[in-house]
N, C-alpha and C positions, 0 to 999 in steps of 0.2 A: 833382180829388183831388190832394193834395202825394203828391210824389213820395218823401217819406219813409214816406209810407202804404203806399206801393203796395210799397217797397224790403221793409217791414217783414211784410207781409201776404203776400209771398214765402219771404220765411225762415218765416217759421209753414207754412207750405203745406209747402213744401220738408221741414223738421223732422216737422210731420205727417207726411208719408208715410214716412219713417224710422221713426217710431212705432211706426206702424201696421204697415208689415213686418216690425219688431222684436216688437209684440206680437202680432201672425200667428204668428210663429215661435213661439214664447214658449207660446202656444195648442196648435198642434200638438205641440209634445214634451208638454208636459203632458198632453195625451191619448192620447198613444203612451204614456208613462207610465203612467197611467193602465190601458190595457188591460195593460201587463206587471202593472201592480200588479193587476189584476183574475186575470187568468191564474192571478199566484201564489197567491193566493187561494184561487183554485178545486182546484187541484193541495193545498194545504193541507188543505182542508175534505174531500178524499177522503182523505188519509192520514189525519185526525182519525177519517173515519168507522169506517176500517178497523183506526185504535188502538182506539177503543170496542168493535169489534166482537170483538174478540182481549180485550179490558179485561174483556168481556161472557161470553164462556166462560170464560177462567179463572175468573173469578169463578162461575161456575155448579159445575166443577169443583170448585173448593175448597168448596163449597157440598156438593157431593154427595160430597166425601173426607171432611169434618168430621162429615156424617151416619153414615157408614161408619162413623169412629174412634167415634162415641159410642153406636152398637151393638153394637160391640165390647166398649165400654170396659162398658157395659152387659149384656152378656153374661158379662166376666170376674167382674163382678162378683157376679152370683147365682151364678157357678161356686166363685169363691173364698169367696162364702158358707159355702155347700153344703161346701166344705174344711174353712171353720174348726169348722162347728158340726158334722161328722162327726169331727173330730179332738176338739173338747171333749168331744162324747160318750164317742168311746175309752178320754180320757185317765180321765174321771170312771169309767168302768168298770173301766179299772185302778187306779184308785188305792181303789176298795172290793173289788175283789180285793185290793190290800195290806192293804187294812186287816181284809178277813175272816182274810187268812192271817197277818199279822201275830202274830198269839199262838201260832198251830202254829210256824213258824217260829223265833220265841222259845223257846217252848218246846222245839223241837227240840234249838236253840245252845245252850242248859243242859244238855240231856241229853248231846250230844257233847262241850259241855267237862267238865263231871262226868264222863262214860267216860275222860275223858284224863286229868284228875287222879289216880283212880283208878288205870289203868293206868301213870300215872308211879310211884304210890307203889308200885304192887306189883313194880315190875322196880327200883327201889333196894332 
């Protein structure tokens, strides 16, 4: 074999092993890596579960406060019925009271201003 073979097939050898320590290394952190990034992951995925879980009641609350407000809202509402149409009746009541009394009435406010006309002219 030439002697530049052998010089040459040296440095390749020598170089390889460099490499190859170099990409050892290279391996190892990348899996050390690796499990950090696994790690955090995993610490992520529990906090994720526990936002959901928190995400999961209030939503269940606001579910049963909204039911709440519109039993309410549903109960003012046949109450303020029950208002308006006991107050229209009222009003209708009173206003044929006015209109029954309407003419006594009238007729009264003639009779007293007639008595005061009347008693104007008799005291000049």
């Amino acid at each position: 074999m030439p002697e530049s073979w052998l010089q040459t097939s040296e440095k390749f050898f020598e170089y390889g092993q460099v490499f190859f320590l170099l990409g050892s290394a290279a391996l190892v952190l990348m899996l050390a890596l690796l499990v950090v990034v696994v790690v955090q992951l995993v610490d992520l995925h529990k906090s994720v579960r526990r936002l959901t879980d928190r995400v999961q009641t209030l939503a269940e609350r606001a579910d049963e406060t909204a039911k709440q407000v519109q039993d309410v809202v549903q109960t003012m509402s046949v109450r303020a019925k029950g208002i308006t149409s006991m107050v229209d009746d009222s009003a209708h009541k009173a206003l044929s009271l006015i209109d029954r009394a309407g003419p006594i009435l009238l007729g009264l406010g003639i009779v007293f201003k007639l008595k005061a006309l009347i008693d104007k002219k008799q005291s000049s």
